[in-house]
C-alpha positions in Angstrom: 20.1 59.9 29.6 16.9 59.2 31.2 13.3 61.3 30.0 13.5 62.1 34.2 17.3 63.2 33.8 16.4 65.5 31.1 13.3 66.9 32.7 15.5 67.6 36.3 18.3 69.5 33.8 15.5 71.9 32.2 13.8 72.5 36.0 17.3 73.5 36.4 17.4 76.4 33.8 16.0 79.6 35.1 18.1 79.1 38.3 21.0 78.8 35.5 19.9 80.8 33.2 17.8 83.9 34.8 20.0 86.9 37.0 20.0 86.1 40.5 18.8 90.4 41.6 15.5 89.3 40.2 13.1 87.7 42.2 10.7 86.2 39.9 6.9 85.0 39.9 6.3 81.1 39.7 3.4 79.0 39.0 3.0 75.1 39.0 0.7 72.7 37.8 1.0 69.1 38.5 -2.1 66.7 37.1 -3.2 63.1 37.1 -4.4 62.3 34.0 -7.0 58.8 33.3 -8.5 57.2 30.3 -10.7 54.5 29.9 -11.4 53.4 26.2 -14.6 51.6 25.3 -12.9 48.5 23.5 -9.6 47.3 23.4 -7.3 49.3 20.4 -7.4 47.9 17.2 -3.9 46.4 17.8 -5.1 45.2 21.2 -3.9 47.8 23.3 -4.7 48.0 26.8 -8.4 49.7 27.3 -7.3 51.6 30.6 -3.9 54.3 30.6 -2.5 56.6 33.0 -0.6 59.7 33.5 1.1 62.2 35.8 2.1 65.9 34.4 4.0 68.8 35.6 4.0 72.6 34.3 6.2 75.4 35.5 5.8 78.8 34.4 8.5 81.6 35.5 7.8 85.2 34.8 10.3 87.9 34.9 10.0 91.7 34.3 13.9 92.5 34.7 13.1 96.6 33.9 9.8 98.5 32.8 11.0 97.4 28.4 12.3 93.4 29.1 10.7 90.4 30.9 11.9 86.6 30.4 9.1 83.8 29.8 9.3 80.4 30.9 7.2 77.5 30.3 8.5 74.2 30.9 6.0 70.4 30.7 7.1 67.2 31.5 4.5 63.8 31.3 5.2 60.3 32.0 3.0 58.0 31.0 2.0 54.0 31.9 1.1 52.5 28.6 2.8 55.1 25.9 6.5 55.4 26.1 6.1 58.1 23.1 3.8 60.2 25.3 6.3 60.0 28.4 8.4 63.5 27.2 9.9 66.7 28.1 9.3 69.8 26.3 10.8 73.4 26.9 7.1 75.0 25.9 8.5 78.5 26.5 11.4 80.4 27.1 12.2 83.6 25.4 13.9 87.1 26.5 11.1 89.5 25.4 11.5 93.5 25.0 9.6 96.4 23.7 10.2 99.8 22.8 8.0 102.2 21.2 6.0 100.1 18.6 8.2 97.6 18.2 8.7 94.7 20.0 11.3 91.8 19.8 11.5 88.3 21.3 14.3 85.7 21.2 14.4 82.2 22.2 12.1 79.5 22.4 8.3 80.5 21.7 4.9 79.4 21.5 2.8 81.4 18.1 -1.1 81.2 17.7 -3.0 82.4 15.0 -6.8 81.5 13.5 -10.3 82.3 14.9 -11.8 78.6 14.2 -13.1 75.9 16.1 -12.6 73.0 13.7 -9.4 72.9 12.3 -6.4 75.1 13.0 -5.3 75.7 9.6 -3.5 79.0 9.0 -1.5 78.0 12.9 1.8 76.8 11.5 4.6 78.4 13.4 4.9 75.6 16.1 4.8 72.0 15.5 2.0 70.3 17.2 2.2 68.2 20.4 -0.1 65.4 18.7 0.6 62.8 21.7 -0.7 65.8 23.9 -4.4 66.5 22.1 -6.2 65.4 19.2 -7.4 69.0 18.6 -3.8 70.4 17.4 -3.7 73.4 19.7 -0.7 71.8 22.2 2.1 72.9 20.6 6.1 72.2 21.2 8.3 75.1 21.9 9.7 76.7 18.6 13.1 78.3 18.7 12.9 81.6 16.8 13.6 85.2 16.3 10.4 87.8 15.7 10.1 91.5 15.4 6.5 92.9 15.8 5.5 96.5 14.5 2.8 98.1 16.1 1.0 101.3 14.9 -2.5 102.2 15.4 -4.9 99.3 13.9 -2.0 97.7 12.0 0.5 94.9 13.1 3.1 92.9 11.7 4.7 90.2 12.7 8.4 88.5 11.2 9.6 85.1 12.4 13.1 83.6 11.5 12.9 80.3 12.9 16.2 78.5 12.5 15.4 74.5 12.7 12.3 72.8 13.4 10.4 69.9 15.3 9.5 66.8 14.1 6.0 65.5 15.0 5.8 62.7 18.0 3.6 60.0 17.0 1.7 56.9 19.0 4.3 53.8 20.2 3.5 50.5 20.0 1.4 50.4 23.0 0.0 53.8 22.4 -3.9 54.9 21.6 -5.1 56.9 19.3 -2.8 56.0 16.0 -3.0 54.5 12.8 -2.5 51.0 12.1 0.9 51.0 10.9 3.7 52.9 13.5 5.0 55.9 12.4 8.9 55.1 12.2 10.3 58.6 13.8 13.7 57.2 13.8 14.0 57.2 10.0 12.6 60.5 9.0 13.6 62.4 6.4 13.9 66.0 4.4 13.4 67.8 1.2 15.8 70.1 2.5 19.8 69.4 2.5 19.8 70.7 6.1 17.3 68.7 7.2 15.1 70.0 10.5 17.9 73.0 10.6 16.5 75.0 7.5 16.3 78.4 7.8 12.3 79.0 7.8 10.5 82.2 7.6 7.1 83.4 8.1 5.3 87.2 8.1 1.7 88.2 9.2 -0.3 91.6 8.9 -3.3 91.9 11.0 -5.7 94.8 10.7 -7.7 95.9 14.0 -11.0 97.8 13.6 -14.5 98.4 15.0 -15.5 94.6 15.8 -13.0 92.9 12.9 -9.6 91.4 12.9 -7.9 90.4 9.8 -4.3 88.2 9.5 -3.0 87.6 6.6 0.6 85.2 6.4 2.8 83.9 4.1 4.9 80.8 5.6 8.1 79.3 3.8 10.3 76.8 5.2 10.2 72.9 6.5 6.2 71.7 6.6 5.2 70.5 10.2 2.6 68.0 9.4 4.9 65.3 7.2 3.7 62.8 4.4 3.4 59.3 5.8 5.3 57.3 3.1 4.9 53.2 3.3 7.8 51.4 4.2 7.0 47.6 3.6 9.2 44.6 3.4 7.8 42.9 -0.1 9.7 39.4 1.2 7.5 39.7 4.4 4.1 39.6 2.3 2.2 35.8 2.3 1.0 34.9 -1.2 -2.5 33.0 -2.0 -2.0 32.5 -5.7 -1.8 36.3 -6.8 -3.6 37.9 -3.9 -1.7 38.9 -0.7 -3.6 37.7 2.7 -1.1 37.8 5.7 2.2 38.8 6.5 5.2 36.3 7.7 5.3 36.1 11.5 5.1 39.1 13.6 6.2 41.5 10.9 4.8 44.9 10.7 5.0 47.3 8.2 6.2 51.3 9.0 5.3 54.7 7.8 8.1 57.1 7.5 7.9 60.7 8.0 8.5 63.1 5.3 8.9 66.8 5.6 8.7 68.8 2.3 9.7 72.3 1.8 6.2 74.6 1.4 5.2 77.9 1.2 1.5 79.0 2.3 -0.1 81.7 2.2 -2.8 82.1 4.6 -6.7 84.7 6.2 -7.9 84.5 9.1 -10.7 86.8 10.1 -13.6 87.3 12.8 -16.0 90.3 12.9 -17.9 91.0 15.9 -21.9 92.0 15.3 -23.7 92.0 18.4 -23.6 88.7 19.7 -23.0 87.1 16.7 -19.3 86.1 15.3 -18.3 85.2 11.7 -15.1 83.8 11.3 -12.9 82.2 8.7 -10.0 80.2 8.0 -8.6 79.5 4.6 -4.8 78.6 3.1 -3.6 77.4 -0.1 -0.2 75.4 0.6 2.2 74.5 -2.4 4.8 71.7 -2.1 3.3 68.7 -0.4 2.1 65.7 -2.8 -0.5 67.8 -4.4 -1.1 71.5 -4.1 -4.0 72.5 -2.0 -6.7 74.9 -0.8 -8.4 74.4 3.0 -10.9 76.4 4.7 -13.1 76.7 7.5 -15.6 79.1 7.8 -18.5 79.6 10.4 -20.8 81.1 13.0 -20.8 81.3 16.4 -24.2 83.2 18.3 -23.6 84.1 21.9 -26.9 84.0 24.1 -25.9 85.8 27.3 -28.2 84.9 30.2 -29.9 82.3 28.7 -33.4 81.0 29.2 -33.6 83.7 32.0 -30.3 82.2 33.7 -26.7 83.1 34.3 -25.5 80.8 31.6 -24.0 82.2 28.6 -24.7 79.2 26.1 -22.4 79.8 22.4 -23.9 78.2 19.3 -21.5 77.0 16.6 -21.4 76.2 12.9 -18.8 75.8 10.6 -18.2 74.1 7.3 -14.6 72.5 6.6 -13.5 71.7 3.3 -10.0 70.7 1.6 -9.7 70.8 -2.5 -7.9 67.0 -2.0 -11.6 65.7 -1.4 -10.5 61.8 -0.4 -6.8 62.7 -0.9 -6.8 65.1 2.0 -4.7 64.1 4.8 -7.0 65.3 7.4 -10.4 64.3 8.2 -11.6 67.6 7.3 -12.6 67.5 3.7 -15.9 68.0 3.7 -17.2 68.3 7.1 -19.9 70.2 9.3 -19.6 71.4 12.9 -22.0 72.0 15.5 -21.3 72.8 18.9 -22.5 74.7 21.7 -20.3 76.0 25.0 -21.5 76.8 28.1 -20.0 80.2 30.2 -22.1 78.9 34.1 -20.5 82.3 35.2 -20.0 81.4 38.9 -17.3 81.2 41.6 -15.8 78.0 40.1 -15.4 79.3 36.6 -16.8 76.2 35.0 -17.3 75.8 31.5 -18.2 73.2 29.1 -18.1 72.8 25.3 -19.8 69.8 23.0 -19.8 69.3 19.4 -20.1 66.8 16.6 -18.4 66.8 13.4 -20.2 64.8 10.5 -18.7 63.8 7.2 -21.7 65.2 4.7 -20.8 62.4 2.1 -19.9 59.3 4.2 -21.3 58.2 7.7 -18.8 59.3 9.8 -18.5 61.3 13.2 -16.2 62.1 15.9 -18.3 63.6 19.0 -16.1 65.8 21.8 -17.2 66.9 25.2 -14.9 69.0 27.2 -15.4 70.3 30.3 -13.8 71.8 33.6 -14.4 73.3 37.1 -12.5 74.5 40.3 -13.2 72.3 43.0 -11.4 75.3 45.2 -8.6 77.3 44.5 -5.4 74.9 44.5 -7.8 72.1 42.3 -9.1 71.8 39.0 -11.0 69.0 37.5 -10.9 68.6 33.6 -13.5 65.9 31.8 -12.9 65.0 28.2 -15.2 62.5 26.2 -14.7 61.2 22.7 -17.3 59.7 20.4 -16.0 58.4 17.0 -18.4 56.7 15.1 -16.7 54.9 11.5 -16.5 51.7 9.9 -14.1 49.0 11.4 -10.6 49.6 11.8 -8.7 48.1 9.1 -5.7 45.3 9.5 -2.0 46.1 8.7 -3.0 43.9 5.6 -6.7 45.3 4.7 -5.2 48.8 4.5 -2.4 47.6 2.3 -4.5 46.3 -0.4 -7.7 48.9 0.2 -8.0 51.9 -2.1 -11.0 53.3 -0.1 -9.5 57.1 1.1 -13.1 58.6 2.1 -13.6 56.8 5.3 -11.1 59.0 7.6 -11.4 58.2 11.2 -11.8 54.0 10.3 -7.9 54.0 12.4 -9.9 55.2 15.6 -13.2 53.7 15.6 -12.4 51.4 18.7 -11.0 54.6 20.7 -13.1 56.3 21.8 -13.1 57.1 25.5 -13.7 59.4 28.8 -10.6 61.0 30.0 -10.7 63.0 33.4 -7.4 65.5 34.7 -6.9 66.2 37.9 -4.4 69.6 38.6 -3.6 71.0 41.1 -1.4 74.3 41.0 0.7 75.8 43.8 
């Protein structure tokens, strides 16, 4: 079945799915996506790639206590097969009674204050051909019961199987040298992506703070890359290896442990200043770990005399793996800044830099949107990265340098502009 098939079966569902009494509120979005990339990729990829998306969100209120969601995205995409996909973001049967509050079916869950890194946010698996900032998510199928009572919440999440993480094809930008073999992943657990995962969260509500504390056990969404190589494919010189046979290429294979982790997120309001904080320890990858980011963010409302609200960041990101870490976020500083212009087109803008404080490394962003009148939106994105050559298949078999974390995407960085419209 075709990735348009598919897509034309899930625009299909609500008519299918939803009672006919009900008429029901509908919103599209349809974009054209372009990227240009300042060299070609590291595996000569094309420097140019294009896209066309579609969004559809249904709403429902059925009675006064239950309304059904649904969120569905569809991309197809010129140069990356892997990024041409359907995905059913949304589409749960929600009700509430009293203080409590259940929803059932497939859901989208965000948690954490941060700008840098997302790290207590594990409920959905990330939609990492979608952003490089991990907050696109895929639709996660669960079950969760919310308590409400005064300043206090809690959350419970069954979530019966889980999704595996979409990487880069062949063609694709924006991946590591070796392709993530999707097609051969594998499980700690017996029932592979079907175990029966769990996850709770408390959050506390008071007088400019809010608290979350989780727990998470089940499948882990960000798998271990493991090496799959062909020894009989490696060309010797003497004892040192310096090419491989033909066209051969080795894979990484995706590996999904069972964790637990245990997670804080917190902000507290003072004036127009924000503190915020991020932290987790996770047990049951390759090495136990502890992550955090923690920062600042000062708000000046009407700045230099204006009607600009300007927003200063700074936060410092650190992971206990130091060179191990499988994120580029071991040591790292943020600064950013992002611009409120308050007027009739909403526009907004947000820049920042994040610099490795041991190596020379940094990956710049610069996101931006406006309405160019009320059916059209226009969406700027620039990268900057800023690292040492990438490696070959070959240099990063035999390297043993781990600091230097964004070396894969030192020829990608680009300027990416969206147009949507929504009717």
């Amino acid at each position: 079945m075709t990735v348009l098939s598919r897509f034309l079966i899930v625009l299909m569902l609500p008519s299918l799915l939803m009672p006919t009494a009900h008429a029901f509120d509908i919103k599209n979005e349809a974009g054209l996506e372009l990227t240009v990339f300042s060299e070609h990729g590291a595996q000569q990829q094309s420097q140019t790639a294009s896209s066309l998306h579609l969004q559809i969100d249904v709403h429902d209120q059925v009675d006064k206590d239950q309304q059904i969601n649904i969120r569905l995205f569809g991309r197809w995409d010129h140069q990356d097969e892997h990024r041409t996909h359907v995905d059913v973001r949304e589409y749960t049967w929600l009700s509430s009674k009293g203080s409590k509050q259940w929803r059932v079916g497939v859901g989208q869950v965000f948690w954490g204050v941060t700008e840098g890194a997302h790290l207590v946010d594990i409920i959905n698996q990330t939609d990492a051909i979608e952003s490089l900032d991990s907050d696109v998510k895929l639709g996660q199928p669960m079950v969760n019961m919310s308590w409400e009572h005064d300043a206090h919440l809690v959350d419970i999440y069954l979530l019966p199987f889980s999704r595996e993480r979409v990487f880069a094809s062949q063609k694709g930008r924006l991946r590591l040298p070796w392709l993530v073999d999707t097609d051969n992943a594998s499980y700690e657990s017996g029932a592979k992506n079907h175990h029966l995962d769990a996850a709770i969260r408390y959050q506390f509500n008071d007088k400019g703070l809010r608290a979350g504390f989780s727990i998470f056990s089940g499948t882990a969404r960000e798998p271990e890359l493991i090496p799959h190589i062909d020894p009989s494919q490696i060309v010797f010189t003497g004892f040192v290896p310096t090419a491989f046979k033909g066209n051969y290429q080795p894979t990484l294979r995706p590996y999904y442990p069972l964790i637990q982790q245990a997670g804080l997120d917190a902000q507290y309001i003072v004036g127009d200043w924000l503190w915020k904080i991020e932290t987790i320890h996770r047990q049951g990858m390759a090495q136990d770990f502890t992550a955090s980011d923690v920062g600042v963010e000062y708000t000046q409302v009407g700045a230099f005399g204006s009607t600009i609200d300007i927003g200063w960041l700074a936060e410092y990101l650190t992971d206990s793996r130091g060179s191990q870490a499988t994120t580029a976020f071991e040591h790292d500083l943020l600064l950013g800044w992002r611009v409120a212009f308050n007027d009739t087109a909403s526009s907004e803008l947000l820049a920042g830099v994040v610099s490795d404080i041991h190596h020379h490394e940094q990956a710049w962003r610069l996101k931006g949107s406006t309405r160019l009148n009320d059916r059209v939106k226009l969406a700027i994105e620039a990268r900057v990265f800023i690292s040492q050559d990438p490696p070959s298949a070959l240099q990063l078999l035999t390297t043993s340098n781990t600091d230097n974390k964004l070396t894969a995407l030192a020829n990608d960085s680009f300027v990416r502009t969206d147009i949507m419209w929504f009717f």
